[in-house]
C-alpha positions, 0 to 999 in steps of 0.5 A: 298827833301820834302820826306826826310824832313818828314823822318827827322821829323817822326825820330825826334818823330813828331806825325803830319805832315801838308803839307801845299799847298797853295804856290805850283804854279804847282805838277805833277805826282810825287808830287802826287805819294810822298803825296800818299806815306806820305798818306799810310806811316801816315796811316800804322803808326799811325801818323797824316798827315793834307794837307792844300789846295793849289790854285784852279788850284792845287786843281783841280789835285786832283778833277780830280783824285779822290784823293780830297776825299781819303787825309785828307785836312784841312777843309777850314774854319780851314786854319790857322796853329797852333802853335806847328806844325811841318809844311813843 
C-alpha cells in the first residue's frame, strides 16, 4: 500500500515525500527493502525523500544494518512536519 500511495503522490507531481516512522510498532526486511526502493527511486529522479525517525527499537534496525547513515533521516531537532507536505 505504502508503495503505491508514494506512486500516487510522485504522479500527482509531488517533489517531496517525508515518511514519517514514528508510529511504526515493528518493519521487517520488507519495509526495508521498500524504503530502500523509494531511497533509490528519489535519488534516480530527483525528487526529495525525508524519513522522520521511528522509536528506538525501530531505529536500532536501521543502526544494525547499516542503513542509519545511507537514508536521509530528518535531523531529530527538526522533527516537526511542515505544512504543505505531502506526508505518508
Amino acid at each position: 500500500m505504502l508503495a503505491a500511495r508514494i506512486a500516487e503522490l510522485r504522479h500527482a507531481g509531488f517533489r517531496q515525500v517525508v515518511l514519517d516512522l514514528s508510529g511504526l510498532l515493528f518493519i521487517d526486511s520488507s519495509g526495508l527493502h521498500m524504503i530502500l526502493d523509494c531511497d533509490a527511486e528519489a535519488r534516480k529522479d530527483g525528487f526529495a525523500l525525508e524519513l522522520i525517525p521511528g522509536s528506538r527499537a525501530i531505529q536500532r534496525i536501521f543502526e544494525i544494518t547499516g542503513l542509519e547513515g545511507r537514508l536521509p533521516f530528518r535531523n531529530t531537532a527538526d522533527a516537526s512536519t511542515h505544512p504543505g507536505r505531502a506526508t505518508s
